[in-house]
C-alpha positions in Angstrom: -25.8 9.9 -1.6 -23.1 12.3 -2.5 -20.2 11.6 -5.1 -18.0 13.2 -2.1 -19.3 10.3 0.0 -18.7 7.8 -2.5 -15.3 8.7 -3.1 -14.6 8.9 1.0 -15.9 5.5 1.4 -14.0 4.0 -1.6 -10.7 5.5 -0.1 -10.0 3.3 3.1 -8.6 -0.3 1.8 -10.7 -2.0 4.4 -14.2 -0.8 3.2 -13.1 -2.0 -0.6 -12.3 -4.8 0.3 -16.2 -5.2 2.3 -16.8 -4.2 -1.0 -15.0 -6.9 -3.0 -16.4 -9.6 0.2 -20.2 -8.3 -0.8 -19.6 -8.4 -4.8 -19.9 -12.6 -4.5 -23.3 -12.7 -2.2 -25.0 -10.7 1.1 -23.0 -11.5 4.2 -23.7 -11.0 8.3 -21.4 -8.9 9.6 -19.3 -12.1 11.8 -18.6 -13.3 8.6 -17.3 -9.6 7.3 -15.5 -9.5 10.5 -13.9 -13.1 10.3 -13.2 -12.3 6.4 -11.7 -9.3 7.1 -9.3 -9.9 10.6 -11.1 -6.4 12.3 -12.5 -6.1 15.4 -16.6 -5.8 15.9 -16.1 -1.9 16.4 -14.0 -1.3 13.4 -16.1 -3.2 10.6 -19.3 -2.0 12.3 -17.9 1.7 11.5 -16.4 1.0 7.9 -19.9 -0.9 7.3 -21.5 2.5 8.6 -19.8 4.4 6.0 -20.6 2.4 3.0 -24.5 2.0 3.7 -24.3 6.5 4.3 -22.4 6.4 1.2 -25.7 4.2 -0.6 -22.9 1.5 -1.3 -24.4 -1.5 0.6 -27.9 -2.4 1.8 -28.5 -4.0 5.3 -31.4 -6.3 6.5 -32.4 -8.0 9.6 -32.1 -11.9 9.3 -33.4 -12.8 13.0 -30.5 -11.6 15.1 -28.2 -10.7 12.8 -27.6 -8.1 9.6 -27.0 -9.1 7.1 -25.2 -6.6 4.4 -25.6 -6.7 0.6 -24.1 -4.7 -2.3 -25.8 -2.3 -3.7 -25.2 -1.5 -7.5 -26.7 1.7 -8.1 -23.7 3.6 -7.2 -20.8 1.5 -8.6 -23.0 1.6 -11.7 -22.7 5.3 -11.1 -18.6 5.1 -10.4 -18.4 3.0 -13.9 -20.1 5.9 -15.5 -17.7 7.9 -14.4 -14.9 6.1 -15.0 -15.9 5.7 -19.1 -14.3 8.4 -20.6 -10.8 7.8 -18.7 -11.3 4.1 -19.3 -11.8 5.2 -23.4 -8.4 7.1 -23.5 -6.6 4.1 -21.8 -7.9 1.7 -24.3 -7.5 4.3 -27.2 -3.4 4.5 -25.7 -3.4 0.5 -25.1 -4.3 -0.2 -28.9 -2.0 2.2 -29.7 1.1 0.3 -28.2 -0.4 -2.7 -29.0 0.2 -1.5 -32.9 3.2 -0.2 -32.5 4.3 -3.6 -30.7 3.3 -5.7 -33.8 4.8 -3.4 -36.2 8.1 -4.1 -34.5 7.5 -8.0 -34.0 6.9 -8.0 -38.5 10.0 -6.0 -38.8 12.0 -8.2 -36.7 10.6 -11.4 -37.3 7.6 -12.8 -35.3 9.5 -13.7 -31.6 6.9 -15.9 -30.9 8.1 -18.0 -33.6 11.3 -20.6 -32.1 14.8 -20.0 -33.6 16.7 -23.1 -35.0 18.8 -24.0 -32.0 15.7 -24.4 -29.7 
């Protein structure tokens, strides 16, 4: 699996949200079709993407596949995602001081005023 391939499946709305269908339990693909309001045709495809990509795993059950998250790669995408996901946290605490340096100068607003 390529990061390129990872990234192209990720993009379209309709394979994340396969995505966010698979992250509760494996699923046949009439109930990925029924969950998701595409035609046959259409999931099939996006489906096709995602297991090229390495994102989902597919077995036979009898007649039907049935698809099934794989981890590896959005382990991979968290990885990834750490060091950006450290500067926003490093930013949010920031506000977050400033924001209770202002409440203590003001007087705590969380605190009721005599009229209510």
């Amino acid at each position: 699996m390529s990061e390129d391939a990872l990234w192209t499946a990720l993009a379209d709305p309709h394979r994340r949200a396969i995505v966010g269908l698979l992250l509760t339990r494996p699923r046949p693909v009439g109930e990925i079709v029924d969950a998701c309001g595409l035609s046959q045709p259409s999931t099939s495809k996006h489906l096709r993407v995602l297991r090229e990509a390495g994102l989902v795993r597919v077995r036979q059950d009898a007649q039907r596949r049935v698809y099934a998250l794989d981890p590896a790669p959005i382990a991979e995408l968290d990885a990834w995602l750490a060091p950006y996901r450290r500067l926003w946290n490093r930013g949010l605490d920031t506000l977050g001081r400033r924001l209770d340096e202002t409440a203590a100068s003001t007087g705590d607003p969380e605190e009721p005023s005599p009229k209510d």
